[in-house]
C-alpha positions as CSV (number, residue, x, y, z in Angstrom):
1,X,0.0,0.0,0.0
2,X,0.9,3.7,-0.4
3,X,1.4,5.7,3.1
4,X,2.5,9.1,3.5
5,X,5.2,10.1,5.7
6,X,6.5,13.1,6.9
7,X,10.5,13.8,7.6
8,X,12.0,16.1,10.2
9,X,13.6,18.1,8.0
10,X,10.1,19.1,6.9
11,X,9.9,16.5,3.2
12,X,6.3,15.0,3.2
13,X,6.6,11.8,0.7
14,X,4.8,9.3,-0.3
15,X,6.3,5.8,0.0
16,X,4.8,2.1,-1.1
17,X,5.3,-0.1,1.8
18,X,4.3,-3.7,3.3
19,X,1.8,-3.3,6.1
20,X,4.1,-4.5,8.0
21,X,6.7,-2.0,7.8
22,X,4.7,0.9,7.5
23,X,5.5,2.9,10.4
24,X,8.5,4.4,9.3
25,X,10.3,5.3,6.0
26,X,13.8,6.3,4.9
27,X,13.6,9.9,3.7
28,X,14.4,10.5,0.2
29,X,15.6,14.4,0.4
30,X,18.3,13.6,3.5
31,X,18.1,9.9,4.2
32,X,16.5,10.2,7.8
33,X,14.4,8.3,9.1
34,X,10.3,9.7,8.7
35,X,7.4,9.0,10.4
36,X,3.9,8.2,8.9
37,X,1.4,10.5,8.5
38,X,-2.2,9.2,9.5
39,X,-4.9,10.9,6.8
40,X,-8.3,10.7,7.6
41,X,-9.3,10.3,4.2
42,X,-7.9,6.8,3.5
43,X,-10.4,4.5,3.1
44,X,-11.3,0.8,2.6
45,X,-14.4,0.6,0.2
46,X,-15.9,-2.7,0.0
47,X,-17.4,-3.7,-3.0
48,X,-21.1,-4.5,-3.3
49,X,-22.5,-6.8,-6.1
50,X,-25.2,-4.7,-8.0
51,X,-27.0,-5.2,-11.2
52,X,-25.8,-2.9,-14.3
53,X,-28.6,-2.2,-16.9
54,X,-25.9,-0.2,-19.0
55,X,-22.8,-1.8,-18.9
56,X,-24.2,-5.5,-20.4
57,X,-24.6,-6.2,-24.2
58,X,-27.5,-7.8,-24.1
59,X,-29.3,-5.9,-21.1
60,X,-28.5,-5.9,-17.0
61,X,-25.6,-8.3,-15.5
62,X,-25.2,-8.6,-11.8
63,X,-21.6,-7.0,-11.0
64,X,-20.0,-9.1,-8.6
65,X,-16.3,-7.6,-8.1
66,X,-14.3,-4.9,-9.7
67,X,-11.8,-6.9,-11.9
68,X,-15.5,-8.3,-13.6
69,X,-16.6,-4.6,-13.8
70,X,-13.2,-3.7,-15.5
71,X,-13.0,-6.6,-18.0
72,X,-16.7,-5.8,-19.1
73,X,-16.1,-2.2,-19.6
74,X,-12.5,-3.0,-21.6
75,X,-15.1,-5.7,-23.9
76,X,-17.2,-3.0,-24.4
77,X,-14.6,0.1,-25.5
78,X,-15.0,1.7,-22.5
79,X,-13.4,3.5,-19.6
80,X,-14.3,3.9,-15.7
81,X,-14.6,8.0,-15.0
């Protein structure tokens, strides 16, 4: 995942870690070691199986992840906004 950390020399960075070792980052500006930054608007959205009128060729198809959703609109020519 991507977290973002902040350095005491003042860089803020973003940095793609394990979960594991999240907590702290080498600092790419001086090389010291940064803290992460907790943002309030990270989220986990969890995906809810719904049925698409538009997105089918031959009328409605129940949507059960986001890797179906994807590879439908790519069959289709499209793109997700």
């Amino acid at each position: 995942m991507t977290y973002d950390y902040r350095c005491s020399c003042g860089n803020t960075f973003e940095d793609y870690k394990r979960i594991e070792d999240r907590h702290y980052s080498k600092c790419p500006k001086c090389g010291k070691k940064a803290r992460m930054i907790f943002s309030p608007c990270r989220a986990v959205h969890i995906f809810q199986p719904y049925w698409d009128e538009h997105i089918g060729p031959k009328g409605p198809v129940l949507l059960e992840s986001r890797k179906q959703k994807q590879r439908m609109l790519r069959e289709q020519g499209l793109e997700q906004l």
